[in-house]
C-alpha positions in Angstrom: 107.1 -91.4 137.6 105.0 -90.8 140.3 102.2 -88.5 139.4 99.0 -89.0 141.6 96.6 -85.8 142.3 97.9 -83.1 139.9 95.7 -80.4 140.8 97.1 -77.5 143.5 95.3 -75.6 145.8 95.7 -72.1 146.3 97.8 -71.7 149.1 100.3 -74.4 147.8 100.3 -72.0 144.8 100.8 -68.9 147.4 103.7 -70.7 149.5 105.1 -71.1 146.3 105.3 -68.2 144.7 106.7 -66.2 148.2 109.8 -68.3 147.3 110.1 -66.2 144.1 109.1 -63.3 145.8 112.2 -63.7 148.2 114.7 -64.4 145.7 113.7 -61.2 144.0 114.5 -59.0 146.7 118.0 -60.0 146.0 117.5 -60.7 141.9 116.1 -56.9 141.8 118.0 -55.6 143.9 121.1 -56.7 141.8 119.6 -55.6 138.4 118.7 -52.3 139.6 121.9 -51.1 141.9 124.5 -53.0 141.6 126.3 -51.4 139.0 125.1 -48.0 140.6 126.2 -49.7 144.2 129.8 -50.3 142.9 130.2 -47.0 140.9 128.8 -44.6 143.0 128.2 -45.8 146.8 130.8 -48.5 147.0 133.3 -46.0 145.0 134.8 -48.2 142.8 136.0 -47.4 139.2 134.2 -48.4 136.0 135.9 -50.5 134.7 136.7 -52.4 137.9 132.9 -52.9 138.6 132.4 -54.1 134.6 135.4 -56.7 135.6 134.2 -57.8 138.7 130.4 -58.2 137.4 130.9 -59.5 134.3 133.7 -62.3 135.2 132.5 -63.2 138.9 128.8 -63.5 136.8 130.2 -66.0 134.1 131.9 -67.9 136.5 128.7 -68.4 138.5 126.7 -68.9 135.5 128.6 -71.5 133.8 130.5 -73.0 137.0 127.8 -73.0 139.7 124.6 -74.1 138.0 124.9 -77.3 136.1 126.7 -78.5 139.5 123.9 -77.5 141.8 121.6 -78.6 139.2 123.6 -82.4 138.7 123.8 -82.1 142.4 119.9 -81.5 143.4 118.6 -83.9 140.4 120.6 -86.8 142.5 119.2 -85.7 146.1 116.7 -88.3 147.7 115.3 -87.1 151.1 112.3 -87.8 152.7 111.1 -83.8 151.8 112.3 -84.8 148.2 115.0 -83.4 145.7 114.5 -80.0 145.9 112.9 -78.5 148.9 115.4 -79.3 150.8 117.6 -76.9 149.0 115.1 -74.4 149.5 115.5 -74.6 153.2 119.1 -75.0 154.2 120.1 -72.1 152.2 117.2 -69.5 153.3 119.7 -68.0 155.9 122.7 -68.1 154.1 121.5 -65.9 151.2 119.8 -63.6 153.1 123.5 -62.7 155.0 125.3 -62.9 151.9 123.0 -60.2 150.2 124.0 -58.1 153.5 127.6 -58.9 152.9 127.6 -57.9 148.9 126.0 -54.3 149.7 127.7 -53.9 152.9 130.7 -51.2 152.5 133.9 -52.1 154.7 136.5 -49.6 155.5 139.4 -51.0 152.9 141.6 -49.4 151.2 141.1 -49.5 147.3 142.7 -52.8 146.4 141.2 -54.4 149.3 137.8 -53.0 148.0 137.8 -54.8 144.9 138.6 -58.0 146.7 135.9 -57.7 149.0 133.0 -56.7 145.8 134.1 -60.0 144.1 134.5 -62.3 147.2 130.7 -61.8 148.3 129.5 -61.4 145.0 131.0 -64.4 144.1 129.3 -66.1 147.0 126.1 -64.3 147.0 125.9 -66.0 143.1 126.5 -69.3 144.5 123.8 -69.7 147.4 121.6 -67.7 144.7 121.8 -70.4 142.4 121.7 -73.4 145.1 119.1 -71.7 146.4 116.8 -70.6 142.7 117.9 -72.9 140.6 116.2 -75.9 142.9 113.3 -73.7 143.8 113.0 -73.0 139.6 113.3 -77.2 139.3 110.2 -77.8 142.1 107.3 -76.1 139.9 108.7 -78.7 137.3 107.6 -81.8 139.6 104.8 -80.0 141.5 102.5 -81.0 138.7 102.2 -83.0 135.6 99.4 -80.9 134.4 100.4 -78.1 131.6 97.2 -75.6 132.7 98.5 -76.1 135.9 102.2 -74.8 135.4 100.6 -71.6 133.2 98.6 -71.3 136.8 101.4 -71.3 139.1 103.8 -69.4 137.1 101.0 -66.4 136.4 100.7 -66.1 140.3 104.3 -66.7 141.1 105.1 -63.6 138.9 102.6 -61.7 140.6 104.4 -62.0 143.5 108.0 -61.1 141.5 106.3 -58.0 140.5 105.7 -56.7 144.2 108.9 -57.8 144.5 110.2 -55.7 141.6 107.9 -52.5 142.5 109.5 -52.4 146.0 113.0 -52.3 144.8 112.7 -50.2 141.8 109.8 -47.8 143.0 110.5 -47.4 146.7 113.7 -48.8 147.7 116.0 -45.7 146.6 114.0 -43.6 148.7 113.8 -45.9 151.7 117.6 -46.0 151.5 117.9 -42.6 151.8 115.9 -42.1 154.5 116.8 -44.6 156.5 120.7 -43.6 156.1 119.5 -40.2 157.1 121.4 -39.3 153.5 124.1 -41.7 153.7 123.3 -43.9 151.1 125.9 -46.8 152.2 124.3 -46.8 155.8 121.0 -46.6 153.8 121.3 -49.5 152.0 122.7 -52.0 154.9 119.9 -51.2 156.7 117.9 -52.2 153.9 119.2 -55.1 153.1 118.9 -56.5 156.6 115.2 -56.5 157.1 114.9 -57.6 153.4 117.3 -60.9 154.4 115.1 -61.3 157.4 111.9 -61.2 155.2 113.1 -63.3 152.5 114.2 -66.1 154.9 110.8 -66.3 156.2 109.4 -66.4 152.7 112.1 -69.3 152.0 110.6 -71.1 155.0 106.9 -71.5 153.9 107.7 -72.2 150.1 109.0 -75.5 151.6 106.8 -76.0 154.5 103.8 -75.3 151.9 104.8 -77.6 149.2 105.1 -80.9 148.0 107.2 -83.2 145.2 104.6 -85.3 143.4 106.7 -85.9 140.0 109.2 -88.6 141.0 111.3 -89.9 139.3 111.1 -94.0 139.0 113.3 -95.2 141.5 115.1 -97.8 139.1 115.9 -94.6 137.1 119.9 -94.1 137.0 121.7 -92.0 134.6 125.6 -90.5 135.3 126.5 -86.8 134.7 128.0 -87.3 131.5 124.4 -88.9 130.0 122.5 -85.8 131.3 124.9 -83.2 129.9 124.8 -85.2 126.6 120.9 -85.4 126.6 121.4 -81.4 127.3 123.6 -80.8 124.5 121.2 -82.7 121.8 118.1 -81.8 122.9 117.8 -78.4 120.8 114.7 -76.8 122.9 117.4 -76.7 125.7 119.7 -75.2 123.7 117.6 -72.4 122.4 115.9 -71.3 125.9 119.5 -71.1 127.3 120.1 -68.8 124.7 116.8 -67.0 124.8 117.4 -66.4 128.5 120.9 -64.8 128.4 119.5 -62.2 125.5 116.7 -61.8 127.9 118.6 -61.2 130.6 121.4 -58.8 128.8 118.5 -56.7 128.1 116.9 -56.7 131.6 120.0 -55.8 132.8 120.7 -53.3 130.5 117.8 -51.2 131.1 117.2 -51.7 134.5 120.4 -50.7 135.3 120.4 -47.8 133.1 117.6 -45.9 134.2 119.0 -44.1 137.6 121.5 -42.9 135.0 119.1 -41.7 132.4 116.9 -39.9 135.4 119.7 -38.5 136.5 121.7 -37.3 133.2 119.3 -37.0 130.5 115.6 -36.4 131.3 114.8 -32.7 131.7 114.5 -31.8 135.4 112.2 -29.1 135.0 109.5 -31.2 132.3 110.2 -34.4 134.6 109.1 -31.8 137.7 106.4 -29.9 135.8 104.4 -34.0 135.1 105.5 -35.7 138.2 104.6 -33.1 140.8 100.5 -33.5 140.2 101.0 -36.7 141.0 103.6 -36.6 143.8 101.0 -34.1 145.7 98.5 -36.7 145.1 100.2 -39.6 146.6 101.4 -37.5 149.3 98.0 -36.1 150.3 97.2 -40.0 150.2 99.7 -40.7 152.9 102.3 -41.7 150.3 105.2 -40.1 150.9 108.3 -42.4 150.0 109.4 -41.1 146.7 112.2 -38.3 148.0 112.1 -34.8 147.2 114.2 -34.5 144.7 112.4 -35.1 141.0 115.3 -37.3 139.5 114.3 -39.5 142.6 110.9 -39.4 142.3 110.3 -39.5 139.2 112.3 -42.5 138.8 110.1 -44.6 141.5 107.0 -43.2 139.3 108.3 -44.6 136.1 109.2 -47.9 137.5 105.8 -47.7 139.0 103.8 -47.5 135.9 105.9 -50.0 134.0 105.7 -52.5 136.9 101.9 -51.9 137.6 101.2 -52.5 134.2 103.2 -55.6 134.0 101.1 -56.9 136.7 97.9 -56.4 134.3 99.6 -58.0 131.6 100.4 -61.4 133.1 96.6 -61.4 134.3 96.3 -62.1 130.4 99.2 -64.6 130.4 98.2 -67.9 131.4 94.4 -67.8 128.9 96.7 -66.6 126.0 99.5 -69.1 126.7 96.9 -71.9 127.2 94.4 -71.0 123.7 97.5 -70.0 121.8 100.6 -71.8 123.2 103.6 -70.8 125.0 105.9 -70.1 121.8 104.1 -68.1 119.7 102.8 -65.8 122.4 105.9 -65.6 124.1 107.4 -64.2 120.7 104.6 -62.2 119.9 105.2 -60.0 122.8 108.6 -60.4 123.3 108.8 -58.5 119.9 106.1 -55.7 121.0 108.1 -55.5 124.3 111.2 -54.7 122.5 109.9 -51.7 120.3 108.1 -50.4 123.2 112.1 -50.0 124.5 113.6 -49.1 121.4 111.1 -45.9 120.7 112.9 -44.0 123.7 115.7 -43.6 121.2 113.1 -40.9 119.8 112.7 -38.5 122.8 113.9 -35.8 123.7 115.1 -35.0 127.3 111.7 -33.0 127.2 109.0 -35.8 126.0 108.2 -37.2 130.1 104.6 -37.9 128.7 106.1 -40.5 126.1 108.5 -41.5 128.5 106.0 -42.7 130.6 103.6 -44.2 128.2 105.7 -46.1 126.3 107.1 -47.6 129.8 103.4 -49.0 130.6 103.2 -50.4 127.4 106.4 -52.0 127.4 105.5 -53.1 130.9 101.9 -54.2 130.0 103.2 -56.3 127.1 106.6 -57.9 128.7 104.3 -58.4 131.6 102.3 -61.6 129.1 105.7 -63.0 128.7 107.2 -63.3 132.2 105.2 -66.7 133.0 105.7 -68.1 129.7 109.3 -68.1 129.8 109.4 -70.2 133.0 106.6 -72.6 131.9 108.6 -73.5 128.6 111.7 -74.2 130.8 109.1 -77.4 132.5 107.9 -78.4 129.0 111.3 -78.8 128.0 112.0 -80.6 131.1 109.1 -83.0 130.0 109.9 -82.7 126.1 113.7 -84.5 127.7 111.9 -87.0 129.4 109.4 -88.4 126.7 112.5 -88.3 124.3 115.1 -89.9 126.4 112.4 -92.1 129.4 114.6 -90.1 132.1 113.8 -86.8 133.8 116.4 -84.7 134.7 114.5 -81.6 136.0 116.9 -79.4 137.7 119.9 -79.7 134.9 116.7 -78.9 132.4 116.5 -75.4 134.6 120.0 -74.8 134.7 119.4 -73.5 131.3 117.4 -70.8 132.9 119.8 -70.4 135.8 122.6 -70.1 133.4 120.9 -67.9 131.0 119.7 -65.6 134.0 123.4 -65.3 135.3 125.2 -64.9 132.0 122.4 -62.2 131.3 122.6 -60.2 134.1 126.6 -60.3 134.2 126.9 -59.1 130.5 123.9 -56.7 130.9 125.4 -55.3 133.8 128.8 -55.1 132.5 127.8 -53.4 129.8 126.3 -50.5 131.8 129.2 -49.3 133.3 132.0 -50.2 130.5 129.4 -48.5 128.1 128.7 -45.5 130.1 132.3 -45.3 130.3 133.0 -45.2 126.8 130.5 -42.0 126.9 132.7 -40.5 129.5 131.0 -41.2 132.7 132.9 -40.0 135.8 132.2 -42.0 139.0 132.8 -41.3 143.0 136.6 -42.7 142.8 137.5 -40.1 140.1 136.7 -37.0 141.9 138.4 -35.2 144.8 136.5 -36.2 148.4 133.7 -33.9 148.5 134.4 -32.2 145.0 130.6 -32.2 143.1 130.5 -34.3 140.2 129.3 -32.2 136.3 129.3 -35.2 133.9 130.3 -34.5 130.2 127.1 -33.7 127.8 127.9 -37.4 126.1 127.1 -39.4 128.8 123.4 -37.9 128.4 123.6 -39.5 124.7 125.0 -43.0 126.7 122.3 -43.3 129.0 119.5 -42.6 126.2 121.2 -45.6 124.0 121.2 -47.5 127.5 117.7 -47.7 127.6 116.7 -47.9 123.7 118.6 -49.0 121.3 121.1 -51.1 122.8 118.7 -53.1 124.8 115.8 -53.8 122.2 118.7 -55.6 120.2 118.7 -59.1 122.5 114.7 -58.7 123.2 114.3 -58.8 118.9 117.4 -61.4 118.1 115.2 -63.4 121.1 111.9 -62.7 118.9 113.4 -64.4 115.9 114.8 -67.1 118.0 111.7 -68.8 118.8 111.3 -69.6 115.1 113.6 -72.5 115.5 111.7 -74.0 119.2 109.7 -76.5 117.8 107.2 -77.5 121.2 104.3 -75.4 119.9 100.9 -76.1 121.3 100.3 -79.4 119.0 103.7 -80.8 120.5 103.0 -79.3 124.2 99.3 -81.3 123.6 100.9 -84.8 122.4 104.0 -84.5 125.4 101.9 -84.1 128.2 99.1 -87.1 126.9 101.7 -89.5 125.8 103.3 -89.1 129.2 100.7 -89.5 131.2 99.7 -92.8 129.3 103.3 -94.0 130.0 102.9 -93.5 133.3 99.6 -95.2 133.7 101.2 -97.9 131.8 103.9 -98.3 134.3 101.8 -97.8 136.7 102.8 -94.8 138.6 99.6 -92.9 137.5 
């Protein structure tokens, strides 16, 4: 392996992280309003949009990414394995994300055809296009402090990503639409494909490959899912990620729902208008009018900010304490920060709101870790086995992240139905929409109980992932001894 100056300077660690911050556009984009997209823009029926979601997201998830990542693990180019990716599918994922929120003129049948064509193909140039782009911080550097480095500024720049879409980008759409939120949204999503394929372009013009593999390394397909399927750190992160996931899906998904159905419009008006006036006497004026609206953008705001804050503290914890136990430390805080919203009442804004910063502030420690493992793993499979197979290591992410969404966003919309939820498609053109008094109940359970479930069983998980900091200390010295033994050092 070849492994010559391991340190990064900043503005590698920049370019970087903009990659993440473009595939978050679309990543946030799809946690926050797709089901809401399909249900109540798009017009389709519940449990058509639960179908197409959860099946078009499994396919993706198990199909797509352990062939991209077979695929870019065996691609030699004079940029190296995975950049090249990177690159050549910048401005196809950018139009596909127009495509999947774009809203043709079909009739019903054709409507459903359309959602699952581009989604189906907006999941595939996702993953060729984040699934490489996860493998290239694995072979950036050797150097553990390093990775806890780039993946604490890399999720910075996920976190603007995510306070644009969930604090600003409802509003945005329905200003720019003029009130049409289907015009709104197309609009939207054209500037953010031209942005993110910018963002695309430096990642790779700023970076470079320096792990590299050993040129007579050879290994087939079949011995790479094999040293998948035995190596048991694998095997628990995949997991990991999909309960992750389920539960990021969940709850971000559920939250224009619980704005809109269960929080008390007149408490929610009485705390957010203080600070509405504020912002707009500070030349902020992008959360809407309406206090559903904007107290929805404020909410995501404070959870987001606050996230922010806490992966300041990720990398010194991660690095004095190791990944795995501070990972599950606050992967278990997170998850009772959620589940307490099961307590309030339509009335309790204040706690609403506090307990979102908290769970933001603490999930926020654990957003870097959980990429960093993915690399340690990726080096746990190469002392074990002497080959590195980086990108089918990160398909465990990739698959975890896809299977997570799917399922988490599945569940939002099958579950809502179960409450009772009626959607556009159910209602006469033009006829106003009174949801039943249980879908209130539906959305509360959205965001508490139901999602804290995965986040704990995740918690408990980690008891069983056996690279704590004493084996992350030995990997990373015994493999940098083998390769100044061989000679690539």
């Amino acid at each position: 392996m070849s492994s010559t100056n391991q340190k990064l300077t900043i503005r590698e660690k920049i370019g970087y992280s903009l990659g993440d911050l473009a595939a978050n556009l679309v990543f946030q984009t799809l946690i926050t309003y797709l089901a809401y997209f399909y249900t109540d823009i798009y017009g389709l029926k519940n449990t058509d949009a639960s179908i197409v979601i959860l099946i078009v997201g499994l396919v993706a998830a198990f199909g797509f990414n352990p062939v991209i990542g077979a695929l870019a693990d065996r691609t030699n180019s004079k940029w190296g394995k995975f950049r090249p990716w990177v690159l050549f599918t910048a401005i196809p994922l950018g139009v596909m994300a127009l495509l999947a929120f774009s809203t043709p003129n079909f009739s019903y049948k054709g409507k459903v055809i359309y959602a699952a064509g581009t989604y189906t193909l907006l999941l595939l140039l996702y993953a060729a296009n984040n699934l490489p782009y996860a493998a290239l911080s694995g072979v950036l550097t050797g150097d553990m402090r390093e990775r806890n480095s780039i993946s604490s500024i890399r999720f910075v720049a996920v976190m603007f990503a995510q306070f644009f879409v969930q604090v600003f980008m409802l509003p945005i759409i329905i200003y720019a639409g003029h009130g049409d939120k289907a015009a709104g949204i197309e609009i939207v999503m054209t500037w953010l494909a031209i942005i993110g394929t910018i963002m695309l372009i430096i990642t790779f013009l700023s970076t470079k490959e320096r792990i590299i593999p050993s040129i007579g390394q050879k290994s087939s397909l079949k011995e790479d899912l094999s040293d998948l399927l035995k190596n048991k750190p694998w095997v628990i992160m995949l997991t990991l990620t999909i309960l992750v996931f389920v539960t990021l899906s969940m709850k971000g998904g559920s939250y224009v729902y619980y704005f809109n159905n269960y929080v008390d419009k007149a408490s929610l008006e009485k705390f957010v208008n203080p600070i509405y006036n504020f912002l707009k006497n500070m030349g902020i004026n992008f959360f809407g009018e309406d206090p559903a609206s904007a107290g929805f953008g404020l909410f995501n705001a404070g959870g987001i900010i606050f996230m922010i804050v806490g992966i300041s503290f990720s990398k010194k914890l991660a690095d004095k304490y190791g990944k795995r136990d501070i990972y599950g430390i606050f992967l278990f805080i997170s998850a009772m920060f959620v589940l307490v919203f099961y307590l309030f009442k339509p009335t309790n804004v204040v706690l609403m709101f506090v307990s979102q910063i908290m769970h933001g502030f603490s999930y926020g420690i654990t957003i870097p870790v959980l990429w960093a493992m993915i690399a340690d793993v990726a080096d746990f499979s190469e002392w074990r086995n002497n080959r590195r197979a980086t990108a089918i290591i990160f398909s465990a992410m990739m698959v975890g992240l896809k299977a997570g969404l799917s399922i988490g966003g599945a569940l939002v919309t099958w579950i809502l139905g179960l409450y009772g939820y009626i959607n556009k498609e159910s209602v006469a053109a033009g006829q106003e929409i009174i949801q039943p008094e249980s879908v209130a109940q539906g959305a509360k359970m959205l965001v508490s109980v139901y999602p804290a479930i995965p986040f704990i069983l995740g918690a408990l998980l980690l008891f069983f992932y056996e690279i704590n900091k004493s084996k992350e200390v030995q990997i990373e010295k015994e493999l940098i001894e083998r390769r100044i033994k061989e000679g690539k050092a």
